[in-house]
C-alpha positions as CSV (number, residue, x, y, z in Angstrom):
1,X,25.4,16.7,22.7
2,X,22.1,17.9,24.7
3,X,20.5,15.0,26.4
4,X,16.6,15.5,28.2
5,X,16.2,14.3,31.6
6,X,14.1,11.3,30.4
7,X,16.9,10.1,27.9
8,X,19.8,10.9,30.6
9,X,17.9,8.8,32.9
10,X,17.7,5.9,30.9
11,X,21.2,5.8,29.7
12,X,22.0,6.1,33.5
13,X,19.7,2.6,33.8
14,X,21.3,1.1,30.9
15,X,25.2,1.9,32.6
16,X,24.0,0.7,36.0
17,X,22.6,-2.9,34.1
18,X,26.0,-2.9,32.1
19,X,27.4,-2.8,35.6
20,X,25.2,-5.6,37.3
21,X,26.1,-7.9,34.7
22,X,29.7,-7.5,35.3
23,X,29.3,-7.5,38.9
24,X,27.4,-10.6,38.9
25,X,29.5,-12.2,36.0
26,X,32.7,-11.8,38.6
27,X,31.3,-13.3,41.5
28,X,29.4,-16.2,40.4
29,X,31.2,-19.6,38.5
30,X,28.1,-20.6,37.4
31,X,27.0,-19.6,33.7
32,X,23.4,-19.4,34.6
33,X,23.9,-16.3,36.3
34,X,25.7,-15.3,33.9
35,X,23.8,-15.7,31.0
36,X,20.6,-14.6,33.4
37,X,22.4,-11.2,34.5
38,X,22.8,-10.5,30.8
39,X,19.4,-11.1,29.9
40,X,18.2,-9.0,33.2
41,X,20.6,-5.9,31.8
42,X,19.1,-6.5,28.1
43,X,15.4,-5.9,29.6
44,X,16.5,-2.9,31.7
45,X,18.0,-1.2,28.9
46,X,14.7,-2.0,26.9
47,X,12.7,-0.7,29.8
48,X,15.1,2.4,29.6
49,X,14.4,3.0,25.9
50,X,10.7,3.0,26.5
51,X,10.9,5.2,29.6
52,X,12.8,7.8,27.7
53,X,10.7,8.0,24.7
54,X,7.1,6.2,25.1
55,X,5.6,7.6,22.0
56,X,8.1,6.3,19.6
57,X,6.7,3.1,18.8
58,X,2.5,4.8,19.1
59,X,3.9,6.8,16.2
60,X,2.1,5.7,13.0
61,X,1.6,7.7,9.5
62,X,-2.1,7.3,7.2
63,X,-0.9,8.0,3.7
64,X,-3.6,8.7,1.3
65,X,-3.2,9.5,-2.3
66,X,-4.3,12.5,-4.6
67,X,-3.8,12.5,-8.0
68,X,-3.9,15.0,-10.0
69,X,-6.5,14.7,-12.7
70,X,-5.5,13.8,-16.2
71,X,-7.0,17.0,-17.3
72,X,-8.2,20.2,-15.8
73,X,-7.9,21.9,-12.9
74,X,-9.1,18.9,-10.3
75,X,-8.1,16.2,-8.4
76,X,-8.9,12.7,-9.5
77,X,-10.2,11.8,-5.5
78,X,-12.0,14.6,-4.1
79,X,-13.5,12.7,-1.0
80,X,-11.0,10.8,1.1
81,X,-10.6,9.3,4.9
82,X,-8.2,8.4,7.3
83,X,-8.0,7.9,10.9
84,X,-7.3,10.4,13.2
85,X,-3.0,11.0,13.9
86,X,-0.5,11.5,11.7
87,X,-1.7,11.9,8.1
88,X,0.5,12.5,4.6
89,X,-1.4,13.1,1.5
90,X,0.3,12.8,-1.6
91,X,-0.7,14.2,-5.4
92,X,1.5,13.0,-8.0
93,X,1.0,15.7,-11.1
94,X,1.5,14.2,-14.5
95,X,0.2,17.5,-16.3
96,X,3.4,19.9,-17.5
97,X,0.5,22.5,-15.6
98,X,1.7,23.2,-11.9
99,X,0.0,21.8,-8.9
100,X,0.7,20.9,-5.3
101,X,-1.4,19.6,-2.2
102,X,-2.3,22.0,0.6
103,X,-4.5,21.1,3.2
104,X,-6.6,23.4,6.0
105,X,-5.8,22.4,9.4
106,X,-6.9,24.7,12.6
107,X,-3.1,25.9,13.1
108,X,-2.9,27.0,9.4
109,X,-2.7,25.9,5.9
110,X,0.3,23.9,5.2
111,X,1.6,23.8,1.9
112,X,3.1,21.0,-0.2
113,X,5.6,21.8,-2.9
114,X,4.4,23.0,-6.5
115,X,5.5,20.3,-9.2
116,X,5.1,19.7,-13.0
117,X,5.7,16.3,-15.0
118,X,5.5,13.5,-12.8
119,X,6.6,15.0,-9.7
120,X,4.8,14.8,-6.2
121,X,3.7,17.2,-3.7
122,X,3.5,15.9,-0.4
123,X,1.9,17.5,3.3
124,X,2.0,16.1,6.7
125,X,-0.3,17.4,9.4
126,X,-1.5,15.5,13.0
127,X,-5.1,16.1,12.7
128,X,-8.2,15.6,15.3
129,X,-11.2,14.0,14.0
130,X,-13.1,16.0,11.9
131,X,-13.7,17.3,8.4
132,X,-10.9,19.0,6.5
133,X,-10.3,20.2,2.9
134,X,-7.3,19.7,0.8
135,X,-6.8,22.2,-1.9
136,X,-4.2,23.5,-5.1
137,X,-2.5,26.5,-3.7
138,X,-1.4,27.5,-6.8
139,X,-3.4,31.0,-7.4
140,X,-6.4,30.6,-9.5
141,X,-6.8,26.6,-9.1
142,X,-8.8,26.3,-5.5
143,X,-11.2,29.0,-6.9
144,X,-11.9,26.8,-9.9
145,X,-12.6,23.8,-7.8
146,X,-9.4,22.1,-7.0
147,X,-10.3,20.7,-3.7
148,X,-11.3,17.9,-2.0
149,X,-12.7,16.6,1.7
150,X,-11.0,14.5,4.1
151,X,-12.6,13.0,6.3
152,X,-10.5,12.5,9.7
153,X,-12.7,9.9,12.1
């Protein structure tokens, strides 16, 4: 198992607090400091956490819906917004007619699976504020006006 420097560091804090509380546990008869000592190497090990990964807990996912339109070749929703970060959009397709949801961002298209009968394409991309267009990759559909805007602020 691989381990970063920031993660090996805070395991190294979390072994040292495991330590403390032992250390302190032996040498003291009073449970205070015992109970105290515990609750010191409880906070380290959550400081530890933190240090080695800050972003985990800034991480948050906008999911917006597409559907497919009954009929046609369109999306029910062809304006949408969300705010900037982390962003899944989701078409469910209830035709037996292909689709899937794409969307433009400035590293490339990414591409959401093509599905019939129910089934739902979905695409995740971290996008900057801005204006973006989501689109039916499937050849033909875009070009007759499956596409929509969405709005990144």
């Amino acid at each position: 198992m691989f381990f970063s420097a920031m993660r090996l560091k805070a395991l190294m804090l979390v072994i040292a607090a495991v330590f403390a509380v032992g250390f302190v546990a032996g040498c003291g008869d009073d449970d205070d400091s015992v109970s105290d000592a515990t609750e010191a190497a409880s906070e380290a090990a959550d400081a530890a956490d933190d240090a080695a990964d800050p972003a985990a807990d800034a991480i948050s996912t906008t999911t917006v819906d597409i559907p497919v339109a009954d009929e046609g070749l369109l999306y029910a929703v062809t304006e949408v917004a969300a705010p900037a970060g982390e962003i899944t959009l989701t078409s469910v397709n209830d035709q037996s007619v292909p689709h899937n949801i794409a969307i433009e961002t400035p590293e490339g298209d990414v591409l959401g699976e093509v599905v019939t009968d129910g089934g739902v394409s979905t695409v995740t991309a971290t996008l900057e504020p801005g204006t973006y267009e989501y689109y039916c990759s499937v050849p033909g559909h875009r070009e007759a006006g499956m596409v929509g805007t969405l709005t990144v602020e």
